[in-house]
C-alpha positions, 0 to 999 in steps of 0.5 A, a space after each residue: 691443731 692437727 685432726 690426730 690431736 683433736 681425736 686424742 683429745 676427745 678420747 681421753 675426755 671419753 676416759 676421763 668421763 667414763 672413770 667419773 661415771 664408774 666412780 659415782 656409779 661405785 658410790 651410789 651403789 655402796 649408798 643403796 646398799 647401806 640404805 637397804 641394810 637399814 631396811 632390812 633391819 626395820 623389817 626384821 625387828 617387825 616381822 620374821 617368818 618363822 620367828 615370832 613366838 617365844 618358843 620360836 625364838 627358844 627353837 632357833 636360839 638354843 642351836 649349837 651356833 649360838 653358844 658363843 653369843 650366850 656366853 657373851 650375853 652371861 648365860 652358859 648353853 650346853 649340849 650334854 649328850 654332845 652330838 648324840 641328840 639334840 638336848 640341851 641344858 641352857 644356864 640363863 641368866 636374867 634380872 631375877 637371877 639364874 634360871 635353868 630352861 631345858 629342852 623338852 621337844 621343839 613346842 616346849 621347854 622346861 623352865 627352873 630356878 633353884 635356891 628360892 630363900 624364904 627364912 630358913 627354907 630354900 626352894 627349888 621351882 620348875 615348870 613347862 612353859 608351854 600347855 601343861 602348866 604343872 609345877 614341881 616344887 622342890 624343898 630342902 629343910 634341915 637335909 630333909 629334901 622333898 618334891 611337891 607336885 602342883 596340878 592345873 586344872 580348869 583354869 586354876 592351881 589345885 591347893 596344896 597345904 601340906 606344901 605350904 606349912 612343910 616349905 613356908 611358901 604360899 601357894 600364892 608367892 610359888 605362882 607368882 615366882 613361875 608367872 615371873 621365871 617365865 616373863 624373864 625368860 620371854 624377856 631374855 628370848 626376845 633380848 636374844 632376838 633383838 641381839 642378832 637382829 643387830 648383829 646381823 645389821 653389823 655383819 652386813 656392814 662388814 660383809 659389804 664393806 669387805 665385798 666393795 674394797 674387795 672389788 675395788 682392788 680386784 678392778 685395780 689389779 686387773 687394770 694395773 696388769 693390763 697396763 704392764 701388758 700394754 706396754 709390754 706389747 708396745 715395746 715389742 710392737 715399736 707402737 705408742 701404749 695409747 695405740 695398744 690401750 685402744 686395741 685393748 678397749 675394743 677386745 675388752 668392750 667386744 667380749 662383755 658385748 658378747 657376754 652382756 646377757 650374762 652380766 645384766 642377769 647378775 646386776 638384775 638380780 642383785 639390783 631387784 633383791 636389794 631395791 625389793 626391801 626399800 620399795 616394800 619399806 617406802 613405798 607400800 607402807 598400806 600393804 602387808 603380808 604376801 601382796 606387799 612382797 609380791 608388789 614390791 618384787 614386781 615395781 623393783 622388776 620394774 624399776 631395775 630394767 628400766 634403768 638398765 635398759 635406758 642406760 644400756 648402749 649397744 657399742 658401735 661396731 659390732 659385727 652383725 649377728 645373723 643367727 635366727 632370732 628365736 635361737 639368738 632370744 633363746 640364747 640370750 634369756 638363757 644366758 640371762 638366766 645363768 646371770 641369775 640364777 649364779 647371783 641368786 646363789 650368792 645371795 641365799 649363801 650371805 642370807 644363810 651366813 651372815 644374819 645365821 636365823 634363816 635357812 635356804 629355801 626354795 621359796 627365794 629362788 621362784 619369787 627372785 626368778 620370777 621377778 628377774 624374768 619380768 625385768 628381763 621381759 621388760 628390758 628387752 622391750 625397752 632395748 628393742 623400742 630404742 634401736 630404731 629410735 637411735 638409728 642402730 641397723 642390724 650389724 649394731 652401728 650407730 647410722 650417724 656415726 656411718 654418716 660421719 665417717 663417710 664424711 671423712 671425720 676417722 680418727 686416724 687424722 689421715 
């Protein structure tokens, strides 16, 4: 067997093994990022910054983006004024029947139910559900309509007998239908709650579904087009395709060699976000609060540069870089930064859109950077510690592959 057909041999293992190694790295990813869609959901349904009161849920809820998903869930929310202000009149519907809860600045809400039947009185009742704990009582007796007011003092309803003897209703049954409007509307706010939670999981779903065939048929469309253009070039060079494909790996593996900074800055920084939640989840169940995010942030730092660094291979081949070395790790964190900080931004877009109860922060971007930054740290460290244990000289060649050749094994079979 001639050396040309031992070497064509060989490469097209390499090609095979390399389109396995693509594969299950593919495969593997879209698994850690359904793992840490799961995650996600826990952490949610525990703990949302900023989401954790029923008032809360009332401010986030009765946004104008969420008119469609009450009209799903039975209710009906209405912004009457339009865009002039940002009152809002909310039809919600529970298991005790329809209540009204309209705004009443951004710590509280009125709470209202109307048509309470007792014999042949019929009731309408309203309070605040925040501090002031008054109630209006409304009655409607033969088209005789008349409004009551409540007071709460020290701890307890003042009475009001004429109330009850022109309404029917014990001072006892009003407050215990208030105690009740409002269970049913923490009930319905926290059922809200739990109805985006889950959405936002299916959303995610969808979004990284979409995103994974996305790429696939991007990748398969660049290289479908890069094999019409070499054979292309093959017909009119008068050479084999299999020539043409291996002068368009060496462009291909020289330009992301130049630009390798840049694409472990965007695999770092997603890869450290993602992990960050299964980590914090996993790992550090006795930690709560801001230490157990910080130390999740910083073992998936960790964790996400070594496995870049001992995966990474610098190619062989490549032409010695003699710039000065702070300019070149200037250059290079630089790069690694705009890796970054270009994920970071995809990332807080998907988290704004796609669960819709956050908002973008700044917060994000610091703990993320710093984060990245560590793994950086420690990757270059790794990628340096491996140069002289693998032999690489300063021009980025592989000292066997130089012993090698001089031992006349090219691959050119000559």
């Amino acid at each position: 067997m001639s050396k040309q057909t031992v070497c064509n041999n060989s490469g097209n293992k390499r090609q095979f093994s390399f389109i396995v190694k693509f594969i299950l790295l593919i495969f593997i990813s879209y698994f850690m990022v359904q793992i840490s869609i799961v995650v996600k959901e826990i952490e949610e349904k525990r703990n949302i910054p900023g989401l954790q009161t029923t008032i809360e849920f009332a401010n986030e809820y009765t946004k104008r983006k969420y008119i469609e998903d009450w009209e799903i869930r039975g209710s009906d929310l209405d912004y009457p004024d339009g865009y002039l202000s940002g009152f809002y009149f909310l039809g919600l519907s529970s298991d005790m029947g329809m209540l009204y809860v309209v705004s009443a600045g951004i710590d509280d809400c009125y709470i209202g139910q109307r048509g309470i039947r007792k014999n042949d009185n019929r009731i309408s009742v309203g309070s605040y559900y925040g501090e002031d704990l008054y109630i209006d009582v409304d009655s409607s007796y033969r088209g005789n309509n008349t409004s009551y007011y409540i007071e709460y003092q020290n701890g307890s309803y003042i009475p009001n007998p004429q109330m009850e003897q022109e309404t029917g209703f014990t001072m006892e049954e009003i407050v215990e239908q208030v105690d009740k409007m409002r269970t049913a509307f923490e009930e319905e706010m926290e059922k809200m709650h739990q109805y985006q939670i889950g959405r936002a999981k299916e959303r995610r779903k969808k979004f990284t579904n979409f995103g994974f065939i996305v790429f696939l048929a991007f990748i398969l469309a660049c290289l479908y087009i890069k094999w019409i253009i070499i054979n292309r070039r093959a017909d009119l060079e008068d050479k084999y395709p299999e020539e043409i494909l291996e002068e368009t790996i060496a462009k291909e593996k020289e330009k992301l060699f130049k630009r390798r900074y840049l694409l472990s800055g965007c695999g770092m920084a997603f890869w450290v976000y993602i992990l960050k939640s299964v980590v914090s989840e996993y790992i550090l169940l006795p930690l709560e609060g801001d230490v157990k995010e910080y130390a999740a942030y910083g073992i998936s730092a960790v964790i996400i540069a070594v496995i870049f660094g001992l995966l990474w291979q610098s190619p062989a081949g490549q032409k010695s870089d003699r710039t000065d070395p702070g300019n070149k790790l200037l250059k290079s964190a630089f790069q690694f930064l705009l890796g970054c900080i270009v994920t970071l931004i995809i990332v807080q877009l998907g988290i704004v859109l796609v669960p819709r109860f956050y908002t973008f922060e700044w917060r994000f971007f610091k703990i993320n950077l710093i984060a990245d930054g560590i793994s950086f740290f420690v990757f270059i460290m790794i990628e340096a510690a491996k140069r002289p244990a693998a032999g690489v000289g300063h021009d980025g060649t592989m000292a066997m592959e130089k012993g090698d050749l001089g031992n006349g094994t090219q691959s050119t079979g000559k």
